[in-house]
C-alpha positions in Angstrom: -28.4 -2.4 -6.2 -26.5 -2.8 -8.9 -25.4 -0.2 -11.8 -25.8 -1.1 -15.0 -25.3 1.9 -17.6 -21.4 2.0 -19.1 -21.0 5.3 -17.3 -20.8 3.2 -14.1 -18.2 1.2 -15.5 -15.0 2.3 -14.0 -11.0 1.3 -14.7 -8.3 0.7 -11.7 -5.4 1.0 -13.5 -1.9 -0.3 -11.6 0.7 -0.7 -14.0 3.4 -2.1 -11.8 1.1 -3.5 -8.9 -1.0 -6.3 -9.9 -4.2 -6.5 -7.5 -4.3 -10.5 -8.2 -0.4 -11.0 -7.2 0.8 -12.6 -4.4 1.0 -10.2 -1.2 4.9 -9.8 -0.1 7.0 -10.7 -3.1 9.1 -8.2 -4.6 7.7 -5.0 -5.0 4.3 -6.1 -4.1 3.0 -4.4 -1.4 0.4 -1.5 -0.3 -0.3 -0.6 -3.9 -1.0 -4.3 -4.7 -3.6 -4.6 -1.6 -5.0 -0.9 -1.8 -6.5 -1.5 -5.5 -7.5 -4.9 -5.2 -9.6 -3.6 -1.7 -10.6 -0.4 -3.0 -11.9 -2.3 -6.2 -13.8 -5.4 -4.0 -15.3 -2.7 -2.1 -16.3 -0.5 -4.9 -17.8 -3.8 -6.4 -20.0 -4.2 -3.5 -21.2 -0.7 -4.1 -22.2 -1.1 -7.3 -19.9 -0.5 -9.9 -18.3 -2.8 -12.5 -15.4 -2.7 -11.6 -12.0 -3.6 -14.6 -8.4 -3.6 -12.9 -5.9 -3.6 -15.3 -1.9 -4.8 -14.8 1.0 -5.4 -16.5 1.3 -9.5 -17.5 5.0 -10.8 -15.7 4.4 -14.1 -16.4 3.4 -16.9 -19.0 1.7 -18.4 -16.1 -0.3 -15.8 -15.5 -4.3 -15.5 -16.3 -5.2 -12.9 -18.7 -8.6 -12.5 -16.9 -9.0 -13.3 -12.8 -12.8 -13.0 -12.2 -13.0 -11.8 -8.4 -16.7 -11.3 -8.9 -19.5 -11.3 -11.1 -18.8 -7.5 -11.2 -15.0 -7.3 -10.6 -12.0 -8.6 -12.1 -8.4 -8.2 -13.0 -7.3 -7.8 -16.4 -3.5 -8.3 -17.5 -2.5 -6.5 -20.5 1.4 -7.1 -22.3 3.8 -4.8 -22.2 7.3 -5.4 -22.7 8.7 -9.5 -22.4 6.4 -11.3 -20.2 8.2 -11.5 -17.1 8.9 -9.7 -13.8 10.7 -6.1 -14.2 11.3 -3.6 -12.2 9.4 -0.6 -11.6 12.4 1.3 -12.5 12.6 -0.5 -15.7 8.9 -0.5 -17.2 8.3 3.3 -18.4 9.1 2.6 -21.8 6.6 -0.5 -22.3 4.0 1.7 -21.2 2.5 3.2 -24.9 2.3 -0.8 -25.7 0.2 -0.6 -22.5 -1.8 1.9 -23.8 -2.6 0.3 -27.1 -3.4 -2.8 -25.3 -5.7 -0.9 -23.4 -7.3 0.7 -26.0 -7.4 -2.5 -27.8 -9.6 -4.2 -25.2 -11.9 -1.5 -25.2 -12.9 -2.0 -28.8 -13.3 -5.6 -28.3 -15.6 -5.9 -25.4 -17.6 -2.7 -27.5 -17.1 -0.2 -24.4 -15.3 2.5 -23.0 -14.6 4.0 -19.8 -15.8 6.8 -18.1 -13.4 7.0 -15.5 -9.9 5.8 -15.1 -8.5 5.7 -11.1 -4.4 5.2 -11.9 -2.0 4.7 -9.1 1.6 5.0 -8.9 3.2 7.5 -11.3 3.8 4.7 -14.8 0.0 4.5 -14.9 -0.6 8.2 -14.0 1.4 8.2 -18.0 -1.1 5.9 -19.1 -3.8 8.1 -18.2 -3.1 11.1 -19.4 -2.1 9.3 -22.8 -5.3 7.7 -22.8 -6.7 11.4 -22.2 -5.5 12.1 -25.9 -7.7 9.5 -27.1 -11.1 9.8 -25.6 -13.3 11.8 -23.5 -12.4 10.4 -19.9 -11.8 11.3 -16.1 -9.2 10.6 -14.4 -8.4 10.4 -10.8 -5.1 9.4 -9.6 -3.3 8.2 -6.0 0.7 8.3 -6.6 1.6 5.9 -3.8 4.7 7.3 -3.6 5.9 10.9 -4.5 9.7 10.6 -6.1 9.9 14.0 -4.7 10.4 12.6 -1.4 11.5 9.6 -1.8 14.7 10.7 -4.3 15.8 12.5 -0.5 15.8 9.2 1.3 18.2 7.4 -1.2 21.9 7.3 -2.1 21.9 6.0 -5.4 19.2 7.7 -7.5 17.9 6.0 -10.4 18.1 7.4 -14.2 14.3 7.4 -14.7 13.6 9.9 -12.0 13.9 13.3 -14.2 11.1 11.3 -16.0 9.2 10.1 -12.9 9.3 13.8 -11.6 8.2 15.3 -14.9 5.0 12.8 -14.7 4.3 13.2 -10.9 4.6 17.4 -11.8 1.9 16.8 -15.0 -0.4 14.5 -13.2 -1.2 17.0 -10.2 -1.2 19.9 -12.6 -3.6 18.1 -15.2 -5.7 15.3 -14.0 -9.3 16.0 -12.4 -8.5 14.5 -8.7 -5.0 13.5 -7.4 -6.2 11.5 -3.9 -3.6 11.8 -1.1 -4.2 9.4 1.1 -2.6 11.2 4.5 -2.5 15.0 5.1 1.2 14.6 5.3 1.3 13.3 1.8 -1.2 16.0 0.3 1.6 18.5 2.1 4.2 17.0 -0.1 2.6 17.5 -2.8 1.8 21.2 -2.6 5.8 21.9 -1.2 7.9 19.6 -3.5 5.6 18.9 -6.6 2.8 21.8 -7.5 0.4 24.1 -6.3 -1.6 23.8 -8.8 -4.0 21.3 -10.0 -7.2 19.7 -7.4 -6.9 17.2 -4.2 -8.5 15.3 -2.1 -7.6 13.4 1.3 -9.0 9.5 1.6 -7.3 7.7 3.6 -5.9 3.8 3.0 -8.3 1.3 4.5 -8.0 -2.2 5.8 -10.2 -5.4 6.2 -11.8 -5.0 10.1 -13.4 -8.5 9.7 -10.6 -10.4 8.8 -7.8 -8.4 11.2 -9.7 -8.4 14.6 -10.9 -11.8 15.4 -7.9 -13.3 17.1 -7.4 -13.6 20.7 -3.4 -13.3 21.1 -3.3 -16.4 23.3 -5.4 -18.0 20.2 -2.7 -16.9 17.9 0.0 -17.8 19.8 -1.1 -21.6 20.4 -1.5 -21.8 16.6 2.2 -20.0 15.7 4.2 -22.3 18.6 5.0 -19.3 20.2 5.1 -19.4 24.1 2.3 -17.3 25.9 5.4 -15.5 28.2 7.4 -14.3 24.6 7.9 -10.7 23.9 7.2 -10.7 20.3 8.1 -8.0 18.1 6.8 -8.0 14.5 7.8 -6.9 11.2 5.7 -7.8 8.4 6.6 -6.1 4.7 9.2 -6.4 1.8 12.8 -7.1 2.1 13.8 -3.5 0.9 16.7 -1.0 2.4 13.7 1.5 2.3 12.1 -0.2 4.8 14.5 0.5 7.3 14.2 -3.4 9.0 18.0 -2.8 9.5 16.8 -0.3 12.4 14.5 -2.8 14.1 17.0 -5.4 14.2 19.4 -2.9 15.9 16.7 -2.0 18.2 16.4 -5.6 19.2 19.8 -6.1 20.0 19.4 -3.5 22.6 16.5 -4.4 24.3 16.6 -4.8 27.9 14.9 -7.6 27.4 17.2 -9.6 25.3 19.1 -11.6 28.3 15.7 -12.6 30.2 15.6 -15.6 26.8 11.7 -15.2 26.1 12.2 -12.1 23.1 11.0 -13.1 20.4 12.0 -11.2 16.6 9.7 -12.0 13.9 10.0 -10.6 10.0 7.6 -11.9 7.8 7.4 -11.2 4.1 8.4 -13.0 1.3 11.6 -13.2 -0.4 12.8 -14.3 -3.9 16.4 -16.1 -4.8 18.6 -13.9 -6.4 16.3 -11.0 -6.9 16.8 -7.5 -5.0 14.2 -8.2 -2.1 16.3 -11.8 -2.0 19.1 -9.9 -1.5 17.9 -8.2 0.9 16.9 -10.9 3.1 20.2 -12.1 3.0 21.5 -9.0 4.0 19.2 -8.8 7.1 19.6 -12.0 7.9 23.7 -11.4 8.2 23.0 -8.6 10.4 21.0 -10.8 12.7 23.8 -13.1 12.9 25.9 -10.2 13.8 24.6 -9.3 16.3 24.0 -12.8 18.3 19.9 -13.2 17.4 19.6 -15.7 15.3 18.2 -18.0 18.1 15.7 -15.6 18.8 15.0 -14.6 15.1 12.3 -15.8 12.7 11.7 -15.0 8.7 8.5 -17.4 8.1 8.3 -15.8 4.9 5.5 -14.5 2.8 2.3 -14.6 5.0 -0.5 -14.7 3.1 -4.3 -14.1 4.2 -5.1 -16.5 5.7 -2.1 -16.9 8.2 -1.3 -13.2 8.9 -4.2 -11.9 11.0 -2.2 -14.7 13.0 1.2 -13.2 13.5 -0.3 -9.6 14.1 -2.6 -11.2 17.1 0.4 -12.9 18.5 2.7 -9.9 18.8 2.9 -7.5 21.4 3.9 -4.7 19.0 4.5 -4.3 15.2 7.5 -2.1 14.7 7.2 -0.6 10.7 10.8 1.5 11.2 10.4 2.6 7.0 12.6 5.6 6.0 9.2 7.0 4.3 5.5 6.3 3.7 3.2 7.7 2.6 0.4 6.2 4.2 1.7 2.6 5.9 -0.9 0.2 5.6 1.0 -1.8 7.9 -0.3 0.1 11.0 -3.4 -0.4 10.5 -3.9 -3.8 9.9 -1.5 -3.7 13.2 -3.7 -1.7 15.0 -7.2 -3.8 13.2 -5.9 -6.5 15.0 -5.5 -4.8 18.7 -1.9 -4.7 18.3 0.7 -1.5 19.5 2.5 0.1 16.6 5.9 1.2 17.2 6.6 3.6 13.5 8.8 6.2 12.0 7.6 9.1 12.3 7.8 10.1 8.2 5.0 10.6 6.2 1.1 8.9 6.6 3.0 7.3 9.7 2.0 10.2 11.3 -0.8 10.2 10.5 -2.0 6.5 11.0 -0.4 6.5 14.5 -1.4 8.7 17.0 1.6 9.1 19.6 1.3 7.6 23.3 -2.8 6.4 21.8 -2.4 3.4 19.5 1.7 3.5 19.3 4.6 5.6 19.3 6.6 7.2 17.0 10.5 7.4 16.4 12.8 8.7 14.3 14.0 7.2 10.9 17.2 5.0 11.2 17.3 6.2 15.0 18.2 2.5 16.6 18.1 3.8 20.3 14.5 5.8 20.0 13.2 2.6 18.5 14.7 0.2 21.3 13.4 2.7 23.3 9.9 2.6 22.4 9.7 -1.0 21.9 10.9 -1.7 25.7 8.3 0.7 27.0 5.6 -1.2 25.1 7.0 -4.3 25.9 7.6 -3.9 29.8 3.9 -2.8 30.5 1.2 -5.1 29.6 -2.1 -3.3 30.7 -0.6 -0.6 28.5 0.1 -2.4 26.1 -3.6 -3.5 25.8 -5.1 -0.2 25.6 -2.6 0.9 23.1 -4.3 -1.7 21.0 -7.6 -1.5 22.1 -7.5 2.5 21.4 -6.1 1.5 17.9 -9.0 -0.8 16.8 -11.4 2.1 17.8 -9.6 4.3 15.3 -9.6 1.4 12.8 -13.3 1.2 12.8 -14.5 4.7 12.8 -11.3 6.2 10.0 -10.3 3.6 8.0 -12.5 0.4 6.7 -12.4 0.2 3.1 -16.7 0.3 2.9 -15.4 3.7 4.3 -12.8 4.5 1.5 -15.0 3.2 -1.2 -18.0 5.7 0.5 -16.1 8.4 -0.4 -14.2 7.4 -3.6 -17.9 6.9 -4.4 -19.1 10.0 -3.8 -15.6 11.4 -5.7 -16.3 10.2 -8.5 -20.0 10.6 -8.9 -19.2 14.3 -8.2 -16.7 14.3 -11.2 -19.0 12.5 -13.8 -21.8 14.9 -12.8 -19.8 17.8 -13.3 -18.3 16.3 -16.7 -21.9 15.3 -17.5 -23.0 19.1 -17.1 -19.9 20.9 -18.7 -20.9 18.9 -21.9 -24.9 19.7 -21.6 -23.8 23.4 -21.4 -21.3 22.9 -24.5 -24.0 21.4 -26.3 -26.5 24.2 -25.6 -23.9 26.8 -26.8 -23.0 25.1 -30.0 -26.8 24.6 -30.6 
């Protein structure tokens, strides 16, 4: 059944993270797949469904129709081409009018605005100032935590911290999507200001259906390989450094069938480029460049693939907040060998679907990749345990269930607080 009052209408707004973009270029990641899920899925439950983005190209669609009831919507702000995240704050009123502007021509207005990361969090509460609206928020990413894990700290973080300190205080919902993360926020941002804890989801049909030997025929990988996987950006962040170390201590290394894979995409002479290249030296370094792969960006219909084929996915990240990683690892019947920072902690339940090792902590990571790796039957219920948890905690018909029932709960109680008002001034 399908709504069709404008009070059903809702906004995903993602600044920075365009739900249409290609999976694995620089910075497109989790935030890019989590809206463009959570707003399919919310589709399928009946809402309309409008995610709006920054436009980073002249290639670019304005509109990308998904569905007959959910699309993306690219919006200007600033010169139309890729920038950094660090670099778009002060674009974002022209994102605001632009928004407003589309509003008034499609003779509409929304009820509720769901803004991720902390630039669109801005745009919410600015659009706040302009008409009656709700506003729920997931940040992603708290700069509270991850200002800790880096050297060289960027100028637009007294700004970012500001936002991220307003947004929890101010908006009707902030969503943390691990109980670690809604920790964070009460410690290092505010104590004030309402929560709730949804989880990240993942597609259970389309990670799942693979049969490891299956995969492996398809990927030219021999059925005896060890295979570790990586699959993410090319970011310091990310820690891959780590796994490569790791590798190049496995006990397993002189028996010629380990097999290193790190798939994600890469641009020339941007920072994630860069960052391939620097990875890629390291594997050189150490002597595993003839058991090393970068296949590049893997995109839908090739990744549930690679995840079937390995016999763990390592995601060795200096922080997340929730990892979606792990569980489209974990979807697919695969071990999960993670940092243990964050939602990893929370995704990854120690010695049941994975283990967990410390950030930047070469040894403990070798270490738990050579268990998984030396213990087949293990490894199997590792990953059978994992899909389990998969399907019962995090589907995104899940999520959307319960950002459902979030944000009915909000307009009804926004709905009533203006009856009452009404009454009183009458």
């Amino acid at each position: 059944m399908l709504f069709q009052s404008t009070k059903n209408r809702i906004a995903l707004i993602s600044v920075d993270g365009d739900p249409a973009a290609d999976i694995g270029q620089e910075e497109a990641g989790g935030q890019n797949v989590y809206v463009r899920q959570v707003g399919y899925a919310l589709a399928e439950q009946g809402w309309q469904v409008d995610m709006f983005t920054r436009r980073s190209s002249s290639e670019q669609a304005t509109i990308v129709q998904h569905s007959h009831n959910c699309r993306t919507i690219r919006l200007q702000a600033g010169p139309v081409e890729f920038m950094g995240r660090d670099h778009l704050f002060d674009y974002l009123p022209e994102f605001v009018a632009q928004f407003l502007r589309f509003q008034k021509q499609q003779g509409f207005s929304y009820s509720l605005v769901h803004t991720n990361y902390w630039l669109s969090s801005w745009v919410g509460m600015e659009l706040k100032k302009h008409q009656p609206l709700i506003q729920v928020h997931t940040y992603h990413s708290l700069g509270a935590v991850k200002y800790r894990t880096i050297g060289d700290v960027p100028v637009v973080a007294v700004q970012r911290l500001a936002v991220e300190k307003a947004c929890l205080e101010n908006v009707d919902c902030v969503v943390a999507t691990s109980p670690q993360e809604q920790k964070h926020m009460r410690i290092l941002v505010s104590t004030k200001g309402r929560t709730e804890m949804i989880p990240c989801g993942t597609d259970i049909e389309k990670f799942g259906g693979v049969e490891r030997s299956v995969a492996r025929e398809k990927l030219g990988i021999a059925a005896d390989a060890k295979m570790v996987l990586y699959v993410g950006r090319f970011d310091r962040r990310k820690g891959i450094e780590t796994l490569v170390k790791a590798v190049a201590r496995s006990r397993f290394r002189g028996e010629g069938n380990l097999q290193l894979v790190i798939g994600g995409g890469s641009r020339p002479g941007q920072s994630d480029g860069f960052e391939r290249d620097r990875i890629s030296g390291i594997v050189t370094e150490l002597g595993l460049q003839d058991c090393t792969t970068f296949p590049g960006r893997l995109d839908d219909s090739i990744l549930p693939y690679y995840y079937a084929a390995a016999d763990v996915c390592v995601v060795p990240s200096h922080y997340e907040p929730f990892g979606l990683v792990t569980i489209e690892a974990m979807a697919s019947q695969t071990p999960v060998v993670a940092s243990n920072v964050g939602g990893l902690q929370f995704t990854v339940v120690p010695e049941v679907t994975g283990l967990l090792a410390p950030p930047k902590d070469e040894i403990a990571f070798a270490n738990a990749i050579n268990r998984i790796l030396s213990d087949a039957d293990w490894r199997d219920q590792l990953g059978a345990a994992g899909r389990q948890r998969v399907e019962i905690a995090f589907s995104w018909y899940s999520v959307a269930t319960r950002l459902t029932q979030l944000y009915k709960n909000l307009l009804a109680q926004s709905a009533n607080k203006s009856q009452k008002q009404a009454q009183i001034a009458a």
